[in-house]
N, C-alpha and C positions, 0 to 999 in steps of 0.2 A: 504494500500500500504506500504511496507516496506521501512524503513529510511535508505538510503544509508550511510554506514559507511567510513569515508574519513579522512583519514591523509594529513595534510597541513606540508607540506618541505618549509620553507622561510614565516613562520607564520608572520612574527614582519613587510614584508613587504609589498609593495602596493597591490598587488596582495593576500596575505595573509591576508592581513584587510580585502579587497572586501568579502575575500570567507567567512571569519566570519560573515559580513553582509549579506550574502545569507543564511546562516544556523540560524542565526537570523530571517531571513525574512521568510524563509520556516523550520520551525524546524520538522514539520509531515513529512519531505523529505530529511530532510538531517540531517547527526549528525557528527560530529568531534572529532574523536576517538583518534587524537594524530598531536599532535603539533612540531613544529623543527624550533629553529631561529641558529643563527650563534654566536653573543654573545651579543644579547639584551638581559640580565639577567632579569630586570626589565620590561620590556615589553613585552618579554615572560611567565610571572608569572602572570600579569595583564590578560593578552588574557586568560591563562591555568585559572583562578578564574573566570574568564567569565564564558568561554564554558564546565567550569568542564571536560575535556578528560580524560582518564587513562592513559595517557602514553604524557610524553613531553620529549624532547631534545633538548639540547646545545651542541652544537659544543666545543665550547671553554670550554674546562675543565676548567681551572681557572676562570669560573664563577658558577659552579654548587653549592657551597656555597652560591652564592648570589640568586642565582635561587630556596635555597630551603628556604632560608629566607623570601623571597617574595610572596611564595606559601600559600595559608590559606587552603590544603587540602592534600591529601599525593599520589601523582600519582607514578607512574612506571616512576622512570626516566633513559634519557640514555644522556649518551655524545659523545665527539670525534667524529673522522669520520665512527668509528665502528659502535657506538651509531645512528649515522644519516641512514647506511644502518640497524642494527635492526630493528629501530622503521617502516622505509623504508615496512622491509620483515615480521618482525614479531609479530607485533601489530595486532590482526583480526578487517580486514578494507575490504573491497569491493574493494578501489581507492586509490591513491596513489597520491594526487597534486603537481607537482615539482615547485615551484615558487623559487625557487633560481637563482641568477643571477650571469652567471660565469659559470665552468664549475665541479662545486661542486656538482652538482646534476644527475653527470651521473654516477658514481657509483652506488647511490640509487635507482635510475628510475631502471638500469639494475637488481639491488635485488627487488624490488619489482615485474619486471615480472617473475623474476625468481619465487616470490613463485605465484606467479598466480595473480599476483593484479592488476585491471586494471590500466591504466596511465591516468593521464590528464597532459598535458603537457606548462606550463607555459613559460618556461628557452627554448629559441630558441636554446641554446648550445649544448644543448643533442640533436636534430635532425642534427643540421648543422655539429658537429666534428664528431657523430657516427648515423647517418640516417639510412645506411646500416646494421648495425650490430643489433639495434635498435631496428626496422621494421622486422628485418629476427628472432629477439627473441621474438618481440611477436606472430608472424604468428607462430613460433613452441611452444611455449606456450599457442596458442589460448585465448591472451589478447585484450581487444582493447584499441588502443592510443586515444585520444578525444584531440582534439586543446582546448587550452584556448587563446591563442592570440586572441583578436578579429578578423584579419582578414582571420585567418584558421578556426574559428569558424565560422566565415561567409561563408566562401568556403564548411564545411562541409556540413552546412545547405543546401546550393544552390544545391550540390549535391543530398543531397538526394530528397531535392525537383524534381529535374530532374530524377532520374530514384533510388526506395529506395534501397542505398546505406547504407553497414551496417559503423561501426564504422572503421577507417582505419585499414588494417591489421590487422581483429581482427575475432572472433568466425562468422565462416558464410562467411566472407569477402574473400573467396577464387575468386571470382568472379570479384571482385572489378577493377585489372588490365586490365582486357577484355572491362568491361563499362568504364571505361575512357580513352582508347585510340580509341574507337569506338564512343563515345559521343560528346568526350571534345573536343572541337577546343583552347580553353583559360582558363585561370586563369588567374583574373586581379586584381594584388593585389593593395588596393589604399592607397595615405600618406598625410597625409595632409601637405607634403614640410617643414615642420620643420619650424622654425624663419626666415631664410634666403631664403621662395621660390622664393620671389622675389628682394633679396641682389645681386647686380652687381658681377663677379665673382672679380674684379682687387678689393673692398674690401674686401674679406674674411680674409685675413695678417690683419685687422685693428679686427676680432671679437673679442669679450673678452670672457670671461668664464661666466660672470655672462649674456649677451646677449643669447648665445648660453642654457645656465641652463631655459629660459624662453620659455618653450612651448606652441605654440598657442592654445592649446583643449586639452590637457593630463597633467594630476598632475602625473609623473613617477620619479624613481630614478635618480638620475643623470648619473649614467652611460649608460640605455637606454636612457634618455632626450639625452645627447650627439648623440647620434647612430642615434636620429632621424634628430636630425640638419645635421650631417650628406650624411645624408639616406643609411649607413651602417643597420640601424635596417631596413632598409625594402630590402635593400642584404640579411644578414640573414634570412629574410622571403624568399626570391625566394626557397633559396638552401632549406628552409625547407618544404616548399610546394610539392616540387619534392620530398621529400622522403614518407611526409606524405599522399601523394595521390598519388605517383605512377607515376606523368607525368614529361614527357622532361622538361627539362630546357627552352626549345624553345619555349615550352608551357606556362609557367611564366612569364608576363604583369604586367607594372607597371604602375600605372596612377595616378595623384596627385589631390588631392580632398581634398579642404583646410577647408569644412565644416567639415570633419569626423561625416559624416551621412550613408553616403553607406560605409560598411566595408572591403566587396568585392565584386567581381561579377563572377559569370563562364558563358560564351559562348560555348553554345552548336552546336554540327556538324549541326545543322539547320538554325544557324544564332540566335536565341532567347538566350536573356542574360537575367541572372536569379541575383538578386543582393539581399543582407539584411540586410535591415535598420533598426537603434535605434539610441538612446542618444549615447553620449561618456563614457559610466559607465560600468567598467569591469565586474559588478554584472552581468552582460546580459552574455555576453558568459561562464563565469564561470560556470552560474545557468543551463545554457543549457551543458554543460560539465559533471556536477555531477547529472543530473537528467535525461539525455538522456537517453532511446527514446522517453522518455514523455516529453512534456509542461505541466510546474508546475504556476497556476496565484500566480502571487507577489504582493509586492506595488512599481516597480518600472515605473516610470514616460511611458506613453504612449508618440509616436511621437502625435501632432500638427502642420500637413501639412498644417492649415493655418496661422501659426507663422513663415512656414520653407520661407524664401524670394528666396532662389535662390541654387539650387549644381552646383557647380562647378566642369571642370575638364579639365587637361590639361596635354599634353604630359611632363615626366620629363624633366629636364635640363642634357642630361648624361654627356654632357662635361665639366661641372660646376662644376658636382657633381661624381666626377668616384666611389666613395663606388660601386655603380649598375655594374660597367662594371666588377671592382674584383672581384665582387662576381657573377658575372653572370662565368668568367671564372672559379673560386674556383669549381662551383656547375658542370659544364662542364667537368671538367679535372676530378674530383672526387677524389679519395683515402686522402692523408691526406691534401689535400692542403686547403679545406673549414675548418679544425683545424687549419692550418699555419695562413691563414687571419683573424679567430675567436680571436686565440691568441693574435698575432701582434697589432688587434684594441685594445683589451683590455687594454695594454701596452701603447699605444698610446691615446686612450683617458684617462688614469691613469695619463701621461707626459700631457696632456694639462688641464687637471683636474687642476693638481700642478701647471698650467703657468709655465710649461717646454720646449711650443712645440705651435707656432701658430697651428691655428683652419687647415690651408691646410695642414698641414706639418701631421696631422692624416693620411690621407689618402696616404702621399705621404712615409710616414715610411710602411703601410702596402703593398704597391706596390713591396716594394723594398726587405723588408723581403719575398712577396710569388717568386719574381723575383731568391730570393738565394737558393731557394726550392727545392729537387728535390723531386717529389710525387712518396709517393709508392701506389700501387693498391690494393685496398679490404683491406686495410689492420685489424689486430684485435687489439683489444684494448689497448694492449701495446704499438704499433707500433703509435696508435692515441695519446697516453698520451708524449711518445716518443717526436712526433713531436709538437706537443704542449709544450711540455717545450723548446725544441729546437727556436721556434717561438719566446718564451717569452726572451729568451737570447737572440738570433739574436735584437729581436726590442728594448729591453733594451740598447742593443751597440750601434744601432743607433740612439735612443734619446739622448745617452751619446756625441756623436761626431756633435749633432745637435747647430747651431748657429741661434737664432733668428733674 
């Protein structure tokens, strides 16, 4: 069987360890042909002497001296933001893994379908500020996108278990839109509620940053750990669900499930909910991202249903928690407005990162920035980047005029 050739975008992070651990764990099936961190110099050079790739990049040019210092072997290197769409486009790879966090990795995603390279898709940014644009290049490319999120991974799965479903928008996948507005009744995406699922809402003005930094079942960055507390990261997932499979907004379900055992679920036009369970270990969806259509055996941990005591699950809190309602309406109105909220949070949990900005006042700066909005339709990628810096200036002014 041939070894899938895969470039990791955002090597140095969580998501980027996982997937070296999967090419570790299965090396007859996967090999990792080119690396890309932001400016971990040193941790990038460590990974790159690992997995031996020919080709690594840095972002931050003023560390490429350090980057080659560290290197004990002499690969193809690239830098800048140039650098990060080459290695993206022109490194020969099969896949292309965007794990970057932010909205850094949508230039790249978009060169790499450009030259033909499938996508696996880490960084919810790239669906949520450009889903449309996205989606409509790889369908005319005839690439397919592969979720890594866990719980798009999960939906993929459940999919195709229900009726075989090729890879989203991708070679073959002309079909796709048919079977699931004729299938699908739900997507149900689930959260395990973050630290505060069950924090009275009249505390929230009291969290601190380091409460909020403590995730109950996920080791993530801080800026996703923030998104989940939250539950702006599981907004981002509705809006991206919709683009990556094709269904209504209306169709996108949330449901909070504090075990993170069930990852997702789809409910089919017959009433039968189809769901897919594991560990909390990103190795699971990654491995199933870069090795699909096949089941590859690993060493990673089986469930033990009779260690598992109880899943739980309950309706969110939407009034508690509005991240869900802006982003149910971002994903609804469509054009640049899911960029506007994208931005604005990121700003917004950057200002409460810093303890600039109580844990409500995130949510209540992104309101106000999509409130100043006005959305354009379909718009192209200029128009997205556009609005996006526009966002990030609007929410900047408004953390600046914010009183604790």
């Amino acid at each position: 069987m041939k070894r899938k050739r895969v470039v990791v975008l955002g090597a140095t992070g969580s998501i980027g360890e996982s997937a070296a651990k999967v090419a570790r764990d299965i090396p007859e099936r996967v090999e990792i042909v080119g690396i890309a961190a932001n400016s971990k110099a040193r941790e990038l050079a460590a990974q790159a002497n690992e997995l031996r790739p020919p080709a690594v990049c840095i972002v931050d040019e003023t560390k490429v001296s350090e980057l080659r210092k560290n290197l004990s072997y002499q690969p193809q290197i690239f830098s800048g933001e140039t650098g990060l769409r080459d290695i993206a486009s022109g490194v020969a790879s099969d896949m292309v893994l965007v794990a970057i966090v932010g909205t850094g990795g949508l230039r790249p995603a978009l060169a790499a379908i450009e030259a033909g390279k499938d996508l696996a898709v880490a960084s919810k940014e790239i669906l949520v500020m450009a889903g449309e644009i996205v989606m409509r290049e790889a369908r005319e490319k005839g690439v397919h996108v592969l979720p890594v999120d866990s719980e798009h991974n999960a939906i993929f799965q459940c999919l195709q278990s229900g009726r075989g479903l090729s890879a989203p928008n991708g070679r073959g996948a002309e079909a796709a839109p048919t079977f699931q507005s004729a299938d699908v009744r739900r997507i149900i995406l689930t959260a395990s509620g973050g630290p505060f699922r069950e924090t009275p809402a009249e505390k929230f003005s009291q969290i601190t940053v380091e409460q909020a930094l403590k995730h109950p079942t996920w080791n993530m960055g801080p800026k996703i750990t923030i998104d989940s507390a939250t539950l702006f990261n599981k907004g981002l997932e509705m809006i991206e669900a919709h683009w990556l499979f094709g269904v209504g907004m209306a169709q996108v379900e949330v449901v909070i499930h504090p075990q993170s055992i069930v990852h997702s679920m789809v409910e089919f036009a017959d009433g039968s909910v189809l769901a897919q369970l594991s560990h909390s270990n990103m190795c699971f969806p990654i491995q199933y991202a870069v090795t699909w259509p096949d089941r590859v055996p690993n060493s990673l941990p089986p469930l033990d249903f009779g260690k598992l005591a109880e899943l739980q699950f309950a309706p969110p809190r939407y009034d508690d928690f509005p991240a869900l309602g802006l982003a149910r309406r971002a994903g609804e109105t469509g054009g640049t407005l899911p960029a506007v909220l994208n931005a604005a949070n990121e700003i917004a949990v950057s200002a409460f990162l810093e303890k600039r900005m109580s844990f409500p006042q995130i949510w209540q700066t992104v309101e106000q920035v999509m409130n100043a909005h006005a959305s354009v339709a379909h718009p192209n990628l200029d128009e997205i980047l556009r609005a996006d810096q526009w966002a990030r200036a609007e929410a900047g002014r408004h953390v600046k005029g914010l009183k604790r």
